[in-house]
C-alpha positions in Angstrom: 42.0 -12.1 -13.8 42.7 -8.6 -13.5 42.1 -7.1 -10.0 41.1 -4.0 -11.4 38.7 -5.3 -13.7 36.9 -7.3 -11.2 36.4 -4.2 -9.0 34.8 -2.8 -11.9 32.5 -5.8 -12.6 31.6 -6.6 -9.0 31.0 -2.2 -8.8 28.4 -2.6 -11.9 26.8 -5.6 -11.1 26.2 -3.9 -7.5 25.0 -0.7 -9.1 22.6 -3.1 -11.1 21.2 -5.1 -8.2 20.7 -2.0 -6.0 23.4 -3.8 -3.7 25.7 -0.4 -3.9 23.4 1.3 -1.7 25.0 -0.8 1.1 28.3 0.8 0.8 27.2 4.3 -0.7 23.8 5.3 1.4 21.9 8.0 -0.6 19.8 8.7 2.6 17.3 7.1 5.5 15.4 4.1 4.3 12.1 4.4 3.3 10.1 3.1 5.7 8.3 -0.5 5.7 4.5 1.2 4.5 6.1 2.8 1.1 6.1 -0.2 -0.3 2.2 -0.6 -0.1 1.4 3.4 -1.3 -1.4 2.7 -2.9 -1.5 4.3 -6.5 -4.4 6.8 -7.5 -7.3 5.4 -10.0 -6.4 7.3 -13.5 -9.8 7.2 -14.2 -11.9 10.7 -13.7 -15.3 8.9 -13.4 -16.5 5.3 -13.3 -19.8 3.9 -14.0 -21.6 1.8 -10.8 -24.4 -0.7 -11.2 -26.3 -0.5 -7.8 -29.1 -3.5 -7.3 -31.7 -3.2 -4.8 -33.0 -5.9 -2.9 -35.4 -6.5 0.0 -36.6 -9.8 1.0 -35.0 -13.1 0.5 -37.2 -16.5 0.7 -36.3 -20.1 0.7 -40.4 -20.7 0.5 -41.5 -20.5 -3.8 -44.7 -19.3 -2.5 -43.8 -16.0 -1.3 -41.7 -14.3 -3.8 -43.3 -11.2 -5.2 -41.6 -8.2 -6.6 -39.7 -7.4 -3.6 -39.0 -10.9 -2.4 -36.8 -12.9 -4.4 -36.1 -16.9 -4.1 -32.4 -17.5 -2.4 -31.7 -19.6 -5.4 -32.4 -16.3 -7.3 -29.6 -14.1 -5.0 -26.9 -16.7 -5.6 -27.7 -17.1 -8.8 -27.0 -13.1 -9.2 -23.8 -13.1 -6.9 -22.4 -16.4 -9.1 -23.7 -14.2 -12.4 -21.7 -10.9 -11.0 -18.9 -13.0 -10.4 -18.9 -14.6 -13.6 -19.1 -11.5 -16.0 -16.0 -9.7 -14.2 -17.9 -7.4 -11.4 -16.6 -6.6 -7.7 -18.5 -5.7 -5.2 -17.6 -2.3 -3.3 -18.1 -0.9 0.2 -19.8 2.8 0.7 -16.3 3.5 1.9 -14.4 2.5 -0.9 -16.7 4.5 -3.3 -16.1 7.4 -0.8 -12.2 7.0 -1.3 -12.5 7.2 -5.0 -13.8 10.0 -5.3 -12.1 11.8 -2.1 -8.7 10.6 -2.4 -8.5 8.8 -6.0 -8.2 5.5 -4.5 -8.5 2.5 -6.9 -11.1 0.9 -7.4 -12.2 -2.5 -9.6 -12.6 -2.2 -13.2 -15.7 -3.3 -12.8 -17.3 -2.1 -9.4 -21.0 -3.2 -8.2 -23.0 -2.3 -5.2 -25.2 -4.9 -3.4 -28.0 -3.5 -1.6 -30.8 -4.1 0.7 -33.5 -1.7 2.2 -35.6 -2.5 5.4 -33.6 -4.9 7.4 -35.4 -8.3 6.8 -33.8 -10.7 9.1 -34.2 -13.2 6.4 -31.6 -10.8 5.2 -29.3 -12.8 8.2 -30.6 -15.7 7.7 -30.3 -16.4 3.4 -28.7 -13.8 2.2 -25.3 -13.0 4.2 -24.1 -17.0 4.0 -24.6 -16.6 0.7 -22.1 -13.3 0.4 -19.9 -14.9 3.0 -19.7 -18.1 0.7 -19.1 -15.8 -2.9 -17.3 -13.3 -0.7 -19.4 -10.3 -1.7 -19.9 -7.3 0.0 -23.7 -5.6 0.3 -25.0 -2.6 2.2 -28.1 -3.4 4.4 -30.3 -0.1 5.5 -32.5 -0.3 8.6 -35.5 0.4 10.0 -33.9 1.6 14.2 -37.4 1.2 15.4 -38.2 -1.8 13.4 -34.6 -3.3 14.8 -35.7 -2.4 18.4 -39.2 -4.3 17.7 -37.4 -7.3 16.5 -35.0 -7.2 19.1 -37.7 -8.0 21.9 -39.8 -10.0 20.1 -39.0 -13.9 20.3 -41.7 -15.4 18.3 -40.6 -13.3 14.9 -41.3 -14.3 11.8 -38.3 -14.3 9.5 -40.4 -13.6 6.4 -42.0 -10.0 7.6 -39.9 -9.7 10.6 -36.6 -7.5 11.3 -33.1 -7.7 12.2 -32.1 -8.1 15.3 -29.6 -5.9 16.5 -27.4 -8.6 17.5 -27.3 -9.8 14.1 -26.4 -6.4 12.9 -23.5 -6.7 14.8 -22.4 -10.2 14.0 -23.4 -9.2 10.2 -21.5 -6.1 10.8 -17.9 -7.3 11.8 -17.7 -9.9 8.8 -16.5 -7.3 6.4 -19.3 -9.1 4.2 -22.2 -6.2 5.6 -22.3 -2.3 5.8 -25.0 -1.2 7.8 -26.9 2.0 6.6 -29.4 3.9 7.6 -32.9 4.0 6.6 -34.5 6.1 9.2 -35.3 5.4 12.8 -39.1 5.7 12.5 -40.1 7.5 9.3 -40.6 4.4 7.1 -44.4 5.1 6.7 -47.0 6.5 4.6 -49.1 8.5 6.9 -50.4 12.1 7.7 -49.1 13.5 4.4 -45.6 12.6 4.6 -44.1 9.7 2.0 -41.0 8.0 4.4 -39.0 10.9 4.8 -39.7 13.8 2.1 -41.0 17.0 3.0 -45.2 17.5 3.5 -46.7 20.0 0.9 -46.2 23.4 2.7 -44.2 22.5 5.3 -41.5 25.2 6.1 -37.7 23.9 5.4 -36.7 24.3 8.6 -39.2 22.5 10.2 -39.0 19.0 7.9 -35.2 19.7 8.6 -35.4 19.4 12.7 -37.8 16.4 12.6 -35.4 14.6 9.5 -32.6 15.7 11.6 -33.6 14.5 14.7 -34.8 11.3 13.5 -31.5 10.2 11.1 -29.2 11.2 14.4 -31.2 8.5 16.6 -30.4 5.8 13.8 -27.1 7.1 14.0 -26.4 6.2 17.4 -28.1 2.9 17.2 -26.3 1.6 14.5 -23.5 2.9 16.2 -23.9 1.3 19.6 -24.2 -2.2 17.6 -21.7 -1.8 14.9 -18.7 0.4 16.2 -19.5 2.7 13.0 -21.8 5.8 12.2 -23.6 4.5 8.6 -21.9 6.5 5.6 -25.1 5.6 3.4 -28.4 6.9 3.8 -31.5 5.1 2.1 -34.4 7.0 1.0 -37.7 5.1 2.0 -40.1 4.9 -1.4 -37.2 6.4 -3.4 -38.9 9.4 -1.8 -36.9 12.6 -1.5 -36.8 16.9 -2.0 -36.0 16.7 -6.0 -34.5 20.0 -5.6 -31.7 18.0 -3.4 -32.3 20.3 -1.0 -32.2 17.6 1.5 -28.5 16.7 1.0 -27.3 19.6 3.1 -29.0 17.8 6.2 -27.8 14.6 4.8 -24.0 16.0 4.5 -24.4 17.8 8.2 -25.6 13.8 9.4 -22.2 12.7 8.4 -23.9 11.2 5.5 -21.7 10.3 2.0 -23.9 8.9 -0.1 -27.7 8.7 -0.4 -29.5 6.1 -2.3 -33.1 6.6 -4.5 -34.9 4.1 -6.5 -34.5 5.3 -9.9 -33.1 2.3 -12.4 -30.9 3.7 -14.0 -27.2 3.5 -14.4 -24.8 6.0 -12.3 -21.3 7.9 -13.6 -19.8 8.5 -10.3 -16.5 11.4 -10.8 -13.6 11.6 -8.9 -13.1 14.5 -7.0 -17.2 15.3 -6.8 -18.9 14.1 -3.9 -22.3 15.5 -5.0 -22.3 12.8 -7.5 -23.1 10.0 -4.7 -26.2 11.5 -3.4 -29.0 10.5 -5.6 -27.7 7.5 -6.3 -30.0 4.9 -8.7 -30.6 1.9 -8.2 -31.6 -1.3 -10.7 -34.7 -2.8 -8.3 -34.2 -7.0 -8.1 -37.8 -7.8 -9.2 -38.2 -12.0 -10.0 -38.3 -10.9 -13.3 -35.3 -8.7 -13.8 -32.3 -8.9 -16.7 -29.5 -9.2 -14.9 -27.7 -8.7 -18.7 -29.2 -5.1 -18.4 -26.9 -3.7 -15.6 -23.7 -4.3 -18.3 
């Protein structure tokens, strides 16, 4: 054959496998973490489910409306699985909207408020075992209680903070924050909205002081400051005056108990504070959260 013409082929067939590069260098190579750029979400704004949970019981005789069955919560995690959702971390909804980083077509937040240590006990083998991720808020001073307390009783008892920890490095269980010690009911102040006529600045210090003291604790434990903040009751400033002290905590989203779906858009990070969530009664649709 032709010498010339198999120059030619062997120069085409190079130019066609990327193999000419070798001989002809346009530049440096790219290096090794190009390959795994990550490539923004086209979408502008995505709607999130978020489910709200708070006891789990393996005894029939205590569910009520905020204790479900564990058959019940692994029913739901087999259900999500089932009809297409994924579960997403506070941090990953964070990168959405921050950066544009992808996430699921069908995204779903898991969470919990209080810090039940039956949460430890039923719930997170079941999330290990359909490899879901869920966001558990806690009570500091609860956890502290718990912590010293060797007789606790995992129905109406607390985490642990060495099960935070262990919970914590799974990759199964964010930790967020649900106040250190304002989880009450008491002297005219709901959790941790502001008293009728109390100045601003005032329910600022004492929400302030009170959130940074969680803060440390679950930092101590878990290695991480809490991105998520829960309001206890759902109760909150409705004029979102509060967020500004949320924001200053190092706080990225904030969690209510309204049942209602939420549109979270990219490049808005006011549109995670606020956040509603569908509450996991015995009796709840799962079908309604589609």
């Amino acid at each position: 054959m032709n010498k010339k013409f198999l120059l030619l082929f062997f120069i085409i067939t190079c130019m066609l496998t990327g193999c000419l590069s070798f001989f002809c260098p346009a530049g440096p190579a790219l290096p090794a973490s190009s390959a795994s750029l990550v490539i923004p979400d086209h979408r502008s704004s995505v709607e999130l489910p978020i489910l709200m949970y708070h006891s789990i019981t393996d005894n029939k005789a205590e569910v009520n409306e905020y204790t479900i069955s564990d058959s019940t919560f692994e029913a739901d995690l087999k259900w999500l699985g089932d009809n297409g959702f994924t579960s997403i971390s506070a941090s990953q909804l964070s990168d959405y909207v921050e950066k544009g980083t992808p996430l699921p077509s069908k995204p779903v937040m898991i969470t919990f408020d209080d810090g039940y240590a039956n949460n430890y006990t039923l719930a997170y083998p079941l999330l290990q075992k359909y490899h879901m991720k869920a966001i558990i808020s806690i009570i500091g001073s609860q956890s502290d209680s718990s912590s010293d307390d060797i007789y606790r009783n995992l129905f109406n008892s607390n985490l642990s903070w060495g099960e935070i920890t262990i919970m914590s490095s799974s990759g199964n269980v964010e930790i967020g924050n649900h106040t250190y010690n304002l989880h009450t009911d008491k002297s005219g102040r709901k959790g941790a909205d502001m008293k009728k006529g109390e100045s601003f600045d005032a329910y600022s210090q004492i929400l302030q002081e009170d959130l940074l003291k969680n803060q440390e604790k679950i930092a101590l434990a878990t290695g991480t400051k809490p991105l998520v903040f829960a309001w206890p009751y759902g109760a909150y400033p409705l004029d979102g005056s509060a967020d500004g002290i949320l924001k200053e905590a190092g706080f990225k989203l904030s969690l209510t108990s309204y049942q209602k779906m939420n549109v979270i858009e990219q490049g808005n990070p006011d549109t995670l504070f606020g956040l509603k969530r569908f509450l996991r009664t015995p009796d709840f649709d799962m079908n309604k959260i589609i």
